[in-house]
C-alpha positions in Angstrom: -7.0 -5.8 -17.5 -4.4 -3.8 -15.8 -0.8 -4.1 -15.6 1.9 -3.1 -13.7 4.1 -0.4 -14.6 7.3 -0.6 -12.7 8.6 -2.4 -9.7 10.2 -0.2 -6.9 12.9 -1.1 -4.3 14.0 0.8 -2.0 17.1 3.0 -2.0 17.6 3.9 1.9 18.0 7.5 3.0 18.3 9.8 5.7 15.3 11.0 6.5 14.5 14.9 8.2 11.6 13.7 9.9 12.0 13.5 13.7 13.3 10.3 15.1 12.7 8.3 12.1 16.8 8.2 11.4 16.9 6.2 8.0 13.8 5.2 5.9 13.6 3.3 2.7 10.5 5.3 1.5 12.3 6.4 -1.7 11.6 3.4 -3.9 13.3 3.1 -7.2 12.6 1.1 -10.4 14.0 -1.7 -11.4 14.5 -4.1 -14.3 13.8 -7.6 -14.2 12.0 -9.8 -12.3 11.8 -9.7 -8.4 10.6 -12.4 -6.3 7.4 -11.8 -3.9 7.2 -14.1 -1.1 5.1 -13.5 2.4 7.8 -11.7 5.1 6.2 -13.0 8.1 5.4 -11.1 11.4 5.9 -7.5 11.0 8.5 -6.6 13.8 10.5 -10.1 13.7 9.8 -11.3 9.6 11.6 -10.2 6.6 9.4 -6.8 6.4 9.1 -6.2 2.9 7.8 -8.8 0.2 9.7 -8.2 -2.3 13.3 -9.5 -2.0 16.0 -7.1 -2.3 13.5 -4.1 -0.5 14.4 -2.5 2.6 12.0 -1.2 5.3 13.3 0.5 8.5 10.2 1.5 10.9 9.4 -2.1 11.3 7.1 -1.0 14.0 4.7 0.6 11.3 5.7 -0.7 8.1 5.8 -4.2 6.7 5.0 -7.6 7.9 2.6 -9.6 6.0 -0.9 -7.7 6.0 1.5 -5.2 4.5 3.8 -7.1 2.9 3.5 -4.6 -0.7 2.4 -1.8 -1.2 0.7 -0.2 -4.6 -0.1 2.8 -6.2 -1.9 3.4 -9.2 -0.8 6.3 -11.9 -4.0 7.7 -12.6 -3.8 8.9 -8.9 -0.6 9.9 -9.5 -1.6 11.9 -12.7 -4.0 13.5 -10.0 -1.8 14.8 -7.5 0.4 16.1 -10.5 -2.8 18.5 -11.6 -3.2 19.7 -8.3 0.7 20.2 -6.8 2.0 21.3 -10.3 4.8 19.0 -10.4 6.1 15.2 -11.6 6.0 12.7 -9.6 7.3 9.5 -10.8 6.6 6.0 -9.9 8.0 5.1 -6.3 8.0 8.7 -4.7 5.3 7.4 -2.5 7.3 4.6 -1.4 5.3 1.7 -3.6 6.4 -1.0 -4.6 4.1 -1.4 -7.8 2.9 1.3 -9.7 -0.1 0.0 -11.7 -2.0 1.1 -14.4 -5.8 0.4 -15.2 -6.2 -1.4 -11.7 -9.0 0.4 -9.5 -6.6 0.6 -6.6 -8.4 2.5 -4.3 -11.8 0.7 -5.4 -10.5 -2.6 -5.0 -12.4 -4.7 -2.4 -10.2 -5.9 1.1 -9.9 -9.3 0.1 -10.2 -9.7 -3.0 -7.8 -11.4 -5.2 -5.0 -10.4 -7.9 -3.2 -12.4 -10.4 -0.1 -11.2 -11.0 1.6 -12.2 -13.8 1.2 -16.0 -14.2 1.8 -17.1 -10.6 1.8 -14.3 -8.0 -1.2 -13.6 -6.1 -2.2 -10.8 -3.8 -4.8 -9.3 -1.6 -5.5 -6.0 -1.1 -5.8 -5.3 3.0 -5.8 -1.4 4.3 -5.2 1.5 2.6 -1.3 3.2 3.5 -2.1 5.9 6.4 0.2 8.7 5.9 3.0 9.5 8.3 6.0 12.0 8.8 8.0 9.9 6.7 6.2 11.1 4.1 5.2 14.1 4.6 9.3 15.1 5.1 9.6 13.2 1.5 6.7 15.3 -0.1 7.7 18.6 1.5 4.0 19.6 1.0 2.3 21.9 3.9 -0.3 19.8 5.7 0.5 16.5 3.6 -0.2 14.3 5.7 -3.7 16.0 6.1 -4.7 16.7 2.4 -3.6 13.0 1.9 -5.7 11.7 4.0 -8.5 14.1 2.8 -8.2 13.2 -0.5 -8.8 9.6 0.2 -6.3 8.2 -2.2 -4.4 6.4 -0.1 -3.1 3.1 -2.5 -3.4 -0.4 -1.2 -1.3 -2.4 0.5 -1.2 -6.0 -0.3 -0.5 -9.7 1.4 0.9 -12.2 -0.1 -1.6 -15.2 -0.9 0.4 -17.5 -3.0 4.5 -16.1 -3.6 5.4 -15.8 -7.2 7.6 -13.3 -9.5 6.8 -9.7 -10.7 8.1 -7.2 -12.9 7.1 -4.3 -15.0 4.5 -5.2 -17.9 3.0 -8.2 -15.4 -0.9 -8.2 -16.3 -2.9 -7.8 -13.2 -6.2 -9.5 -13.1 -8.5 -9.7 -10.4 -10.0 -13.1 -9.8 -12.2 -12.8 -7.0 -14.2 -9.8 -5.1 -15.7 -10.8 -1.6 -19.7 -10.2 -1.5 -19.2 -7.2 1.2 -18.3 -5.0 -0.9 -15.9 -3.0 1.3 -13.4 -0.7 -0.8 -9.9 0.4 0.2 -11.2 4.0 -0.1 -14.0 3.4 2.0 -12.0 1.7 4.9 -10.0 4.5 4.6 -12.7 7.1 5.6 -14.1 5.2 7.9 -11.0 4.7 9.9 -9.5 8.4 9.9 -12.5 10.5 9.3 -15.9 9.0 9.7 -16.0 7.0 13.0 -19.8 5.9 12.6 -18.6 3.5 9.8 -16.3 1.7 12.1 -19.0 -1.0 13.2 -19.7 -2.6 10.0 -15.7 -2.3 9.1 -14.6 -4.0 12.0 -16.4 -7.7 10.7 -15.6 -7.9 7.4 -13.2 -10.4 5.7 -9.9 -10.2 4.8 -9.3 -7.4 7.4 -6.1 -7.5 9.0 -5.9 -9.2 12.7 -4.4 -6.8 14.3 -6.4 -3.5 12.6 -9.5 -5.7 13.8 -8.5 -5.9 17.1 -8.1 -2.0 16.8 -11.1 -1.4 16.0 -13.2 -3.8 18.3 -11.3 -1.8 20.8 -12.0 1.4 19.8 -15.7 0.5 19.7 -16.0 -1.3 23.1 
């Protein structure tokens, strides 16, 4: 069983990537339960799930196929081997920083418990932008990122419900197809010939289906 580790708002900043203005990408823990609730659309909801976050590039971020987003610290402890340096929870913008959940194994659409009454579903995994590479100050981060295929999981909200650090995270169902966030990942952004079979499988977001059927036709 996994658990989560801290819960990260938001503490908004300028940000030096180009025509991005201010960004809410530095998430910061905090004590105490937060509620978790679905936003709504992405451009015209609340954004973020979790009350009392901020997100800023509505056009990209938020909405309810992306309602939270998740990390996992054994990825974290991975990127520390490799860049030589700390990184803390929320310095990739999560809002849960779990530990002992597969994050980038877990199935699109399968279900977590959360605690004793929140309930998620993992949907895409978070495509890297200049947000972050401006955060990360890393040469080519958004393209070792994306290579490296650990791209965390954002979430929808299947039944609203509290969180907070120490929250047990159990996952209650797992969809027959198999379909990982890692593997959508690479299919999406580095192997095309996968696309096919990602495009009709459940618990996709709408729109990143309609993406896709477009890309193929």
């Amino acid at each position: 069983m996994g658990r989560i580790l801290s819960v990260n708002l938001a503490v908004p900043e300028r940000s030096t990537a180009k025509r991005v203005g201010i960004t809410g990408i530095n998430k910061q823990p905090v004590d105490g339960p937060v509620a978790v609730r679905a936003p709504g659309p992405k451009t015209t909801g609340l954004h973020s799930g979790l009350v009392g976050d901020q997100i800023f590039d509505v056009e990209h971020h938020g909405g309810d196929d992306q309602a939270v987003y998740a990390y996992a610290r054994e990825d974290y402890d991975w990127w520390e081997a490799r860049l030589d340096r700390v990184l803390p929870g929320g310095v990739f913008g999560e809002n849960l920083t779990t530990a002992g959940v597969d994050v980038n194994g877990a199935v699109i659409g399968e279900t977590w418990l959360v605690g004793d009454d929140l309930v998620l579903q993992p949907t895409f995994g978070r495509i890297p932008c200049a947000t972050f590479q401006a955060r990360m100050a890393e040469p080519q981060w958004v393209k070792r990122f994306t290579r490296e295929n650990r791209p965390g999981a954002y979430l929808r909200v299947v039944e609203p419900g509290t969180v907070q650090a120490g929250d047990s995270v159990t996952v209650v169902h797992r969809p027959a197809h198999g379909v990982t966030i890692a593997a959508a990942f690479r299919a999406y952004l580095t192997e095309p010939e996968l696309l096919p079979a990602l495009a009709e499988i459940e618990g996709l977001p709408d729109d990143l289906r309609h993406t896709l059927r477009s890309r193929l036709s």
